[in-house]
Residue, then its C-alpha position, 0 to 999 in steps of 0.5 A: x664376829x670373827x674378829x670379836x671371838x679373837x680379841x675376847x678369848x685368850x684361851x683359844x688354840x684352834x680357830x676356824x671361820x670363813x672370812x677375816x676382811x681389813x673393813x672388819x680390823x677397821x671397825x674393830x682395831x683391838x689386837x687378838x688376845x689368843x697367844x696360845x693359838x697353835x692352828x688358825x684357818x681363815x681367809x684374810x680378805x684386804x679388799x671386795x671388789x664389785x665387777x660389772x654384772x654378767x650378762x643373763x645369758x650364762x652360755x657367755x658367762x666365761x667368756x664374758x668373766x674372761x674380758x672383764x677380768x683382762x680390763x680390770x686392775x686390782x689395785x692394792x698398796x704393797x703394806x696392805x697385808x699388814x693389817x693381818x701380819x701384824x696381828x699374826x706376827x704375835x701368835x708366836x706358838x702358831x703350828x698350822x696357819x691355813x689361808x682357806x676359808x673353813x668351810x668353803x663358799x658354793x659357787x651360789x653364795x656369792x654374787x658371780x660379779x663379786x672378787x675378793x684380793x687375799x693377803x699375800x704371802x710375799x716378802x714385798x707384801x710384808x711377809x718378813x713381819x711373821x719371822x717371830x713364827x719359829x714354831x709354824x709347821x704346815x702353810x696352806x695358801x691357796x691364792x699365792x700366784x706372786x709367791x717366788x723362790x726368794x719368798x720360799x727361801x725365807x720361809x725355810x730361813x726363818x720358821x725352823x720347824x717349817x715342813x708342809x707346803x700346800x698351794x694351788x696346782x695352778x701356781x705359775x712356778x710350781x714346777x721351781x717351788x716343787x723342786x726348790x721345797x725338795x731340796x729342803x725335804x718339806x713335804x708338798x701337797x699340790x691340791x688345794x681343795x681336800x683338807x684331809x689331804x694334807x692332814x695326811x701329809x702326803x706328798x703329791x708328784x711333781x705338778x705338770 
């Protein structure tokens, strides 16, 4: 359905849904007809991976998420973003592009033994395909663990208008992203989970 609403109504400049996933660009490979989007929020799924069960016993439920996440490779080809970047690539009047599901999932709608990989906002995931965004303003990516300084560094090179980051607190790199996006006066927020934080535009103080 999500895919449908963006290949059937030209006239949309907000959209949010949940989820966006490849399976669904697959079924229905037409491009989106939204040029005049200006502010998208959807979580692009490339792949739902199904872990082995947990155990009934949920006092062992983190230990037990922990050694199957340790033995598990999440495996994806480096192009896979693709499916989605293309398609946002020729949303050229984007302001405000959020990776967050719209209304975020309870803990109890999913199987506990269900993982999803996002798409990447990284240059070595085709991230330089949406270098005819000159008018993006806000980024939200809430699952860029793989972001670097050479992926910040291009944001700032190619969206000219870019002035709000807002990423996971438990970022690696926070501490050098936090530092880097200072330099360039874009406005950060380092807490992911409250969405009128960061319509606010306040900056939060350097993460720990």
């Amino acid at each position: 359905m999500v895919q449908r609403f963006l290949c059937e109504m030209p006239s949309l400049k907000v959209f949010r849904a949940n989820l966006l996933t490849a399976h669904d660009i697959k079924r229905d490979p037409r491009p989106w007809v939204c040029k005049g989007l200006e502010e998208i929020s959807i979580a692009f799924v490339l792949k739902t991976n199904t872990l082995p069960a947990d155990t009934s016993d949920r006092t062992t439920e983190i230990e037990n998420w922990r050694q199957v996440l340790q033995n598990v490779t999440f495996t994806m080809p480096l192009s896979a973003s693709r499916v989605f970047l293309e398609r946002l690539a020729t949303l050229t009047k984007l302001q405000i592009l959020d990776l967050r599901e719209a209304i975020p999932s309870r803990s109890n709608d999913r199987p506990e033994n269900v993982w999803y990989n996002y798409m990447k906002m990284q240059l070595d995931c085709d991230l330089d395909l949406l270098r005819t965004l000159n008018r993006l303003e806000v980024l939200v990516s809430p699952t860029c663990h793989g972001m670097g300084l050479h992926d910040a560094q291009w944001m700032v090179d190619h969206w000219p208008d870019f002035s709000t980051i807002c990423l996971n607190q438990r970022h690696p790199a926070r501490k050098s992203l936090y530092d880097f996006f200072g330099k360039y006066d874009i406005k950060q927020i380092w807490d992911i989970r409250t969405r009128d934080k960061w319509m606010e535009h306040k900056i939060f103080p350097r993460p720990q």
